[in-house]
N, C-alpha and C positions, 0 to 999 in steps of 0.2 A: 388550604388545599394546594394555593399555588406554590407555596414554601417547601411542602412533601415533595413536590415536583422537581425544585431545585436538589433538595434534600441527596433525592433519591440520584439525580445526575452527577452531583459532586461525588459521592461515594461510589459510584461505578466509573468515575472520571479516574479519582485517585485508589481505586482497586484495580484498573488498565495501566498504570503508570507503575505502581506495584509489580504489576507482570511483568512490562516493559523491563524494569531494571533487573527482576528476577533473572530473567532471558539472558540479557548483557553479562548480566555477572556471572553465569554459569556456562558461556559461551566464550571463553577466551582463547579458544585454540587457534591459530593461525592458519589461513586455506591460500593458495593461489590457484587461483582458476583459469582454465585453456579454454580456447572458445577460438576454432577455426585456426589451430596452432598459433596464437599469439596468449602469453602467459600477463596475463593480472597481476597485479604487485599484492606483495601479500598483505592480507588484513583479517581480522578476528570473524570468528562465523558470523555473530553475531551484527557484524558490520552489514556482511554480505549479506545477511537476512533481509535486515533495515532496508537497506538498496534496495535489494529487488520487490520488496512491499511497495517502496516510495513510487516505485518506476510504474510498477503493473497499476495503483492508484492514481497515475497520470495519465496509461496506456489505455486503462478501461475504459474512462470519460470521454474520452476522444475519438475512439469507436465509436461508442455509442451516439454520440453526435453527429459524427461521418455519416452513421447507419439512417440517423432522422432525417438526414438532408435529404440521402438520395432517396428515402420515402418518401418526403413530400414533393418531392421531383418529380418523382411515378405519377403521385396522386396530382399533382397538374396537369401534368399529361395525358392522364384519362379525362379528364373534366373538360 
């Protein structure tokens, strides 16, 4: 049973990486992005994707930890 287990995460491992290069390879058209009138050098959408996954996957955890602190900040403060 613990073998199934692994089983089953390899083949959803390498069925996400499958995707992964699907995306890449079918995303090669060039963007440069503006953001507060300053122009991004140009790179594949597919890059841009990537990025902004990589980033918001940084962003979120960091929040959310932010958010823990000042909770139990609160909750010392009532106690």
């Amino acid at each position: 049973m613990r073998n199934l287990g692994r089983v089953i995460v390899v083949v959803f491992v390498l069925l996400l990486i499958l995707a992964i290069l699907g995306f890449v390879l079918e995303n090669q058209q060039t963007v440069s992005l503006f953001f507060f009138g300053l122009a991004g050098p140009q790179l594949p959408i597919s890059v841009v994707v990537v990025m902004a996954l990589l980033v918001g996957m940084l962003i979120g955890p960091c929040i959310a930890w932010l958010y823990g602190r000042v909770m139990r900040v609160r909750r010392k403060r009532l106690a």
